[in-house]
DRENDO-1510 file (C-alpha; in Angstrom, 1 decimal, always signed):
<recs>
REC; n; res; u; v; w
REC; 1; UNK; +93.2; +149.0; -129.2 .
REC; 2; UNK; +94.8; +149.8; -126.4 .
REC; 3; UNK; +95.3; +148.4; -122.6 .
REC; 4; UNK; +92.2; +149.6; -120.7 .
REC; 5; UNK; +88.7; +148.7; -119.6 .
REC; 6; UNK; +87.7; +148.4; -123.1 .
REC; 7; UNK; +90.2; +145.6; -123.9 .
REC; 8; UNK; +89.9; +143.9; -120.5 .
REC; 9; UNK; +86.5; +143.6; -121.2 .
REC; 10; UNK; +86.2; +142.3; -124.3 .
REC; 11; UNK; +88.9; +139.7; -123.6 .
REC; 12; UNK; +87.0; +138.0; -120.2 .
REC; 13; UNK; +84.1; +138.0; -122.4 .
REC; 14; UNK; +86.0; +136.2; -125.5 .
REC; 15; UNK; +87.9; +134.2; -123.0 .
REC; 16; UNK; +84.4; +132.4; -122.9 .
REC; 17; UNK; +83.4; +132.5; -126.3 .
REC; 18; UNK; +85.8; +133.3; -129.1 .
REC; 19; UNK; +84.5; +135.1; -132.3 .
REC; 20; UNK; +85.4; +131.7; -134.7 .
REC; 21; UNK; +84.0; +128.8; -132.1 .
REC; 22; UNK; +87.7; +127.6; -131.2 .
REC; 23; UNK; +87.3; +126.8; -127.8 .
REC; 24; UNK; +90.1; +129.6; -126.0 .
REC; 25; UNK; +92.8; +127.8; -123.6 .
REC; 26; UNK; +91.7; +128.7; -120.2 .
REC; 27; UNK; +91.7; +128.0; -116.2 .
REC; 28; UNK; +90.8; +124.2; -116.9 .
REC; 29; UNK; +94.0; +123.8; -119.7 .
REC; 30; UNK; +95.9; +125.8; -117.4 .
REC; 31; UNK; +95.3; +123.3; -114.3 .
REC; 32; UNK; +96.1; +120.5; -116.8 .
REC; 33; UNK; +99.7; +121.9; -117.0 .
REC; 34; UNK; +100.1; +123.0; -113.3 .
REC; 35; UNK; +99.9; +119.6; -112.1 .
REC; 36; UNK; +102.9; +118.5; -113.3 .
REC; 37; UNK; +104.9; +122.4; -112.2 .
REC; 38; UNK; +105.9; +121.4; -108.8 .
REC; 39; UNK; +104.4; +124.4; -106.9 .
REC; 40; UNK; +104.5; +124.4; -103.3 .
REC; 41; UNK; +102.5; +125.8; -101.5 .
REC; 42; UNK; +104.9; +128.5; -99.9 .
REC; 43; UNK; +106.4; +128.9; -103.6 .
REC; 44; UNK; +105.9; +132.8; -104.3 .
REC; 45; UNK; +104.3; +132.9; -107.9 .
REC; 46; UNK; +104.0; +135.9; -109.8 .
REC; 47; UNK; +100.6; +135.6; -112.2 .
REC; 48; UNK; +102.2; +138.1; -115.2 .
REC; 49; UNK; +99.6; +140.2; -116.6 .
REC; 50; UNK; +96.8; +138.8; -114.6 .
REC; 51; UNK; +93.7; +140.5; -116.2 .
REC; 52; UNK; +90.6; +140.5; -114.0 .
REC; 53; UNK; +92.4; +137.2; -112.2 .
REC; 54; UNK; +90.9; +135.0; -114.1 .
REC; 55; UNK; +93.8; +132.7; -113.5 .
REC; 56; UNK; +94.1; +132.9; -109.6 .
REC; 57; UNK; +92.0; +129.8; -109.1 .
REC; 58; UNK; +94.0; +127.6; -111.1 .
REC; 59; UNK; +97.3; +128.8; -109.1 .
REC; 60; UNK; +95.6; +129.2; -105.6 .
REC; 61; UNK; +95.5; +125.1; -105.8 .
REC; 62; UNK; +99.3; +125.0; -105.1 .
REC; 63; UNK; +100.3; +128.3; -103.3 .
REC; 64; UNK; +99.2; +130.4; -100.7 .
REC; 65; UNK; +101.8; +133.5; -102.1 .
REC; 66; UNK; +100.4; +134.5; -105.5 .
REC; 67; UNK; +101.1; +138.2; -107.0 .
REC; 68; UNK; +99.8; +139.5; -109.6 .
REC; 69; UNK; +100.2; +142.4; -112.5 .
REC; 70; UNK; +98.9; +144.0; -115.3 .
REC; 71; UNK; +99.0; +147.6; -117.2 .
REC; 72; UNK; +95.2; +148.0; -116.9 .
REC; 73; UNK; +93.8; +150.0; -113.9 .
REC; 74; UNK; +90.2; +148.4; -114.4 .
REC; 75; UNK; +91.9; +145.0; -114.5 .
REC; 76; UNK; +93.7; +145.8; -111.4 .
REC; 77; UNK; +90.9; +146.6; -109.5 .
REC; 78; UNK; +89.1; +143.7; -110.5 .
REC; 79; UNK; +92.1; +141.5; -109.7 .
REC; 80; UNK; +92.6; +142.8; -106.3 .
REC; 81; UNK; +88.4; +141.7; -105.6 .
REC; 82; UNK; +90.9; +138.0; -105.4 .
REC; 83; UNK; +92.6; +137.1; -102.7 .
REC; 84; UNK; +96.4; +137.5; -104.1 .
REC; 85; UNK; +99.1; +138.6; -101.7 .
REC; 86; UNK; +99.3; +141.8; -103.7 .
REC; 87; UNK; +98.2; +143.0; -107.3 .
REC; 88; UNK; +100.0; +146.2; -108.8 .
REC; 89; UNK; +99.4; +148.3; -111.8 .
REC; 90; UNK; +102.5; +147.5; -113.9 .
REC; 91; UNK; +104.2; +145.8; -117.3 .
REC; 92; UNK; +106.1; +142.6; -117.8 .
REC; 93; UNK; +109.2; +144.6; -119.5 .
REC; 94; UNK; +109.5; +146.6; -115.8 .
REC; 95; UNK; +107.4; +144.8; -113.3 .
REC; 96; UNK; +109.6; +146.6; -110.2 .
REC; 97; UNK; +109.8; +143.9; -108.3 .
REC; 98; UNK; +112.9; +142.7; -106.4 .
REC; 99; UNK; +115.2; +141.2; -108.5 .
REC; 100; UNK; +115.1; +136.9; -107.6 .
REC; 101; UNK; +111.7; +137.7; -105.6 .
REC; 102; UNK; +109.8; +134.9; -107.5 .
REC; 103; UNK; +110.0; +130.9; -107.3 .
REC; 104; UNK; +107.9; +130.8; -110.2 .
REC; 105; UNK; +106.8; +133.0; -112.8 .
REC; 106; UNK; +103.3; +132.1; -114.6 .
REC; 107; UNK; +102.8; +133.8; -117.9 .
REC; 108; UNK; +99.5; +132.4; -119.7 .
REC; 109; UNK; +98.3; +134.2; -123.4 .
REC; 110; UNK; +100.1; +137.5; -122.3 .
REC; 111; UNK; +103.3; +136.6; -123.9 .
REC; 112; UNK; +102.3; +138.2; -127.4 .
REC; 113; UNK; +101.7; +141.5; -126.6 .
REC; 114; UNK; +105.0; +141.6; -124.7 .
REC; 115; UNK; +108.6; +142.5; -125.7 .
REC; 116; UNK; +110.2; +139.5; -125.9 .
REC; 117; UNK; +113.5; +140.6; -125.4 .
REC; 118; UNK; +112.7; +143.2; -122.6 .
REC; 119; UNK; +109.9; +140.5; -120.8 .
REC; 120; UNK; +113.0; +137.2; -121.0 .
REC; 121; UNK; +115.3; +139.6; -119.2 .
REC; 122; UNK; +112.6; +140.9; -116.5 .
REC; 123; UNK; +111.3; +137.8; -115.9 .
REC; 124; UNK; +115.0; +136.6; -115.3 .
REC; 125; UNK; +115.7; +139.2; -112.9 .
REC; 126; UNK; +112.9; +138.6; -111.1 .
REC; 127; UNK; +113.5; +134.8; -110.9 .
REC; 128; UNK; +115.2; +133.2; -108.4 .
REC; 129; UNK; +118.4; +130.4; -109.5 .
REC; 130; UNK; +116.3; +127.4; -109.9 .
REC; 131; UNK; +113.3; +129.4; -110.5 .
REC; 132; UNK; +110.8; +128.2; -113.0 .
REC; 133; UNK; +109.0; +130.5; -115.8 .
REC; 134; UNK; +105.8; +128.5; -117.6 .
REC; 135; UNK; +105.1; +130.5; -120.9 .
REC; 136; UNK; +102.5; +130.4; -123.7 .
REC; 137; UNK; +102.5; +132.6; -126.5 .
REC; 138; UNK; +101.9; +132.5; -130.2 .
REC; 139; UNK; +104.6; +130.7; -133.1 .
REC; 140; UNK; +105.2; +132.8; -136.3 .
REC; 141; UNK; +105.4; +129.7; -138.3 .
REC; 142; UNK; +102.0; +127.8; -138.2 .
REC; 143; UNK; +100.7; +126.1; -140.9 .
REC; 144; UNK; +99.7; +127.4; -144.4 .
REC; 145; UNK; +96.5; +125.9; -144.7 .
REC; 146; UNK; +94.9; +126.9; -141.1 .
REC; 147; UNK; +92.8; +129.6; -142.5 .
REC; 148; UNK; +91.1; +129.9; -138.8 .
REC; 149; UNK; +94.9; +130.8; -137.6 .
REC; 150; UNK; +95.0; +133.1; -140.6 .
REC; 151; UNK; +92.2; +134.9; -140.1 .
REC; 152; UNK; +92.5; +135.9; -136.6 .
REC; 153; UNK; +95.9; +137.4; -137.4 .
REC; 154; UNK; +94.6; +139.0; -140.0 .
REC; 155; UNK; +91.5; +140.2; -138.1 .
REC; 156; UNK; +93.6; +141.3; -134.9 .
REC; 157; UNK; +95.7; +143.4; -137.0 .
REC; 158; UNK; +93.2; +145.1; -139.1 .
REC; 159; UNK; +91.4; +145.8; -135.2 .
REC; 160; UNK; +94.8; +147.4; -133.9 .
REC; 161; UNK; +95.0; +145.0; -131.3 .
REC; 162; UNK; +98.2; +144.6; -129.7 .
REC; 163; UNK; +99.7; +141.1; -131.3 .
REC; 164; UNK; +103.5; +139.8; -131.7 .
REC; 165; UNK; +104.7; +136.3; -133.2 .
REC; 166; UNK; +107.7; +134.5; -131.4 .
REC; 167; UNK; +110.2; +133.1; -133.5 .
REC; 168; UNK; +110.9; +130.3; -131.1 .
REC; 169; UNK; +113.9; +129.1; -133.2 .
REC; 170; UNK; +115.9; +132.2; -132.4 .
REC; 171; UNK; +114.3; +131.8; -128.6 .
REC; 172; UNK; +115.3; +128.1; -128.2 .
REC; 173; UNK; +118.6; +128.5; -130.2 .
REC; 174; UNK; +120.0; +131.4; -127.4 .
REC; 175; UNK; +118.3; +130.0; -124.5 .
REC; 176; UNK; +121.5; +130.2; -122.0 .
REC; 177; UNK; +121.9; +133.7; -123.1 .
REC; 178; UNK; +118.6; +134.3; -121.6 .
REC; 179; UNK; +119.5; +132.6; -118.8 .
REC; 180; UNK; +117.3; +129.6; -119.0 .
REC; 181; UNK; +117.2; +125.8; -119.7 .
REC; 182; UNK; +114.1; +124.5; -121.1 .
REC; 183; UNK; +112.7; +121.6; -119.4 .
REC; 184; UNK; +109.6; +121.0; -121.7 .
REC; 185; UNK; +108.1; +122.7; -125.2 .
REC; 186; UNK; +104.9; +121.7; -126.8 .
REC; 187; UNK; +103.3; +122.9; -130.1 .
REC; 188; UNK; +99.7; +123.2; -130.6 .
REC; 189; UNK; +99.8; +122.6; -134.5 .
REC; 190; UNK; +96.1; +124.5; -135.2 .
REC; 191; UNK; +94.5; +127.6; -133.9 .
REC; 192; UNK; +91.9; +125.9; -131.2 .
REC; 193; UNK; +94.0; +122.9; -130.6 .
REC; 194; UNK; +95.4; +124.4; -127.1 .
REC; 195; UNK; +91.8; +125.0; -126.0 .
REC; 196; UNK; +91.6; +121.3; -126.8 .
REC; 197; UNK; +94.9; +120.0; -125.0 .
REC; 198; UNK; +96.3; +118.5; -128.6 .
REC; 199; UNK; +99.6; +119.1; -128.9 .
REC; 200; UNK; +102.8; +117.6; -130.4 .
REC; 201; UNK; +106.3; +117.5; -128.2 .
REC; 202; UNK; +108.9; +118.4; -131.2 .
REC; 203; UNK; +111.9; +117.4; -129.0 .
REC; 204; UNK; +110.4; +113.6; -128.4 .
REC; 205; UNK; +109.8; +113.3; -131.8 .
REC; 206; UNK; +113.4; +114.6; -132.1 .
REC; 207; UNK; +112.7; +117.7; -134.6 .
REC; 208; UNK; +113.6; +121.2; -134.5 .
REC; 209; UNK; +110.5; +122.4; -137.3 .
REC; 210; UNK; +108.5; +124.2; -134.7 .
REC; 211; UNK; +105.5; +124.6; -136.9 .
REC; 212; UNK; +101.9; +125.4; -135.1 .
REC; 213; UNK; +100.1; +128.0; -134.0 .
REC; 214; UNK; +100.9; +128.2; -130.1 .
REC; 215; UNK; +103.5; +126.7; -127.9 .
REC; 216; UNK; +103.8; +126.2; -124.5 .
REC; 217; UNK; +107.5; +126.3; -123.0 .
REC; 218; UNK; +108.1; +125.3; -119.3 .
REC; 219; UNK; +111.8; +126.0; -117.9 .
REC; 220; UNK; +114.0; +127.0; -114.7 .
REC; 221; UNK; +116.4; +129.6; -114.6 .
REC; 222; UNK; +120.3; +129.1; -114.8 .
REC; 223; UNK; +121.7; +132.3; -114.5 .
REC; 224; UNK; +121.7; +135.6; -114.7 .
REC; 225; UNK; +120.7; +136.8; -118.0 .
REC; 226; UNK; +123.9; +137.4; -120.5 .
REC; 227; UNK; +122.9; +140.2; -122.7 .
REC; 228; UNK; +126.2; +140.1; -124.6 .
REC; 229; UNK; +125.4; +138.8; -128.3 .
REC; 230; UNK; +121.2; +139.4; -127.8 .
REC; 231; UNK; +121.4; +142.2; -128.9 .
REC; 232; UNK; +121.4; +142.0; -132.2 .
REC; 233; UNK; +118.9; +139.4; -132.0 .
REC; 234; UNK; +114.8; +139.6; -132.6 .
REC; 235; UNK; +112.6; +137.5; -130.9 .
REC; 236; UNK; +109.3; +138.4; -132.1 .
REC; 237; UNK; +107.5; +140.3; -135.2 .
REC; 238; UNK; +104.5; +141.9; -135.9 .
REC; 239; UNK; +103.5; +139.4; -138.6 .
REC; 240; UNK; +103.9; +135.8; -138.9 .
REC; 241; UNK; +106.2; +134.2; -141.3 .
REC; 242; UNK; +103.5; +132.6; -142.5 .
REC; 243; UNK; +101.2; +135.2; -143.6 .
REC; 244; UNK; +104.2; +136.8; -144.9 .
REC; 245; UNK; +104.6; +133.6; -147.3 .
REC; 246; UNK; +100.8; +134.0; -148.5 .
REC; 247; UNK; +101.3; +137.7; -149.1 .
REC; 248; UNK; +103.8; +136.9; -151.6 .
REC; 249; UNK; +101.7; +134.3; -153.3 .
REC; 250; UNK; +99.0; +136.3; -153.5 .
REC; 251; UNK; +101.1; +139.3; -155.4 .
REC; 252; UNK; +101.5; +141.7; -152.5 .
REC; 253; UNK; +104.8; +142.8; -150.8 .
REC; 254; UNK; +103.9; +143.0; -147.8 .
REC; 255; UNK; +100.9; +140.7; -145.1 .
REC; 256; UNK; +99.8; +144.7; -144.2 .
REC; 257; UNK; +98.9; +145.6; -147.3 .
REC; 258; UNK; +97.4; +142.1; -148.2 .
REC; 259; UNK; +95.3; +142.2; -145.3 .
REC; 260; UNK; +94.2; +145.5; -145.5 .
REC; 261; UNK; +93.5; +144.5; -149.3 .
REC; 262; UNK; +90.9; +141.5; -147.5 .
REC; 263; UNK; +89.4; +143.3; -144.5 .
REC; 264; UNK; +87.8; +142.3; -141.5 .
REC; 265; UNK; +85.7; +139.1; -142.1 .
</recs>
């Protein structure tokens, strides 16, 4: 499935209700992290791939400046029925705005159908120093044994939606290459869990086993992004390492051809 009406519609409607009960993390989770974000109120905030603006209430609570984006012309037009300072048709990998425009960037569930080596550099050019980036997105190590997790990889694949897994160990481990320092990182361990606020922080418990299904990572930019040495690096993958792990169990040698083996369910 492609960007467009069709996928912008069926997202605000499984936003509300998702197809395996979990509850979906949404403008009340989001508030729950804002709080502690330090917005103020002539911060300029850039909402990165916006949708319909179903976010714009949670972020109009601490700034009067927020901007918006998405690839979606239906989900622009919907957007712009908000009152953001502007809304333009556009991608996280090239957004075309100035380059240290933003005091914050916002990036809620859009993370995983992003380039994560092409977003991290757009969204530190569009930072300013100082500037702080709040990111969720999926972890392609969650555990073996949460079939709901399983299951909606399996499901979103087989439907051609757009879907990439961040291998936050590479992420965390080149971090000032990016151009960032990470002020806070919490792991959801189970599909649903976000929706439900429980979460574990791996650097209190002093590990570096980032194993869930979503994470949530909450940093300022540094510097300028150094792209010397990324790029050789991936980021992200099509396919968790997880399902790649019960695809080999199972006899296959690869998750596609064990998932196309299951179909949808």
């Amino acid at each position: 499935m492609k960007f467009g009406k069709e996928y912008t519609e069926y997202w605000s409607s499984t936003v509300n209700k998702s197809v395996d009960g979990t509850i979906i993390a949404g403008v009340n989770e989001a508030k729950h992290f804002l709080q502690y974000f330090e917005i103020k109120r002539d911060d300029k905030v850039l909402d990165l791939g916006c949708s319909y603006g179903r976010m714009y209430d949670a972020l109009a609570i601490y700034s009067d400046r927020i901007f918006g984006i998405d690839p979606d012309t239906y989900a622009v037009e919907k957007a712009r029925l908000q009152s953001y300072q502007e809304v333009r048709k556009g991608a996280a990998e090239v957004t075309g705005f100035d380059k240290d425009f933003f005091d914050v960037v916002f990036c809620w569930a859009v993370f995983d159908v992003v380039d994560h080596k092409k977003g991290f550099a757009e969204i530190n050019r569009i930072l300013k120093i100082g500037g702080k980036l709040l990111l969720t997105g999926k972890n392609d190590n969650y555990f073996s044994d949460d079939s709901l997790a399983h299951k909606a990889e399996k499901n979103a694949f087989l439907k051609a939606f757009p879907n990439k897994f961040t291998d936050l160990n590479a992420v965390l481990d080149n971090f000032q290459c990016l151009g960032f320092e990470l002020e806070k990182l919490l792991v959801f361990p189970r599909r649903g869990d976000f929706g439900l606020l429980n979460f574990v922080d791996p650097v209190d418990n002093h590990s570096d086993n980032y194993i869930g299904y979503e994470y949530l990572i909450i940093c300022h930019k540094v510097a300028d992004q150094d792209s010397i040495g990324l790029e050789s690096l991936n980021f992200e993958s099509q396919f968790s390492k997880t399902a790649v792990e019960i695809a080999e169990k199972a006899g296959f040698p690869s998750a596609k051809e064990y998932f196309e083996s299951i179909g949808i369910d």
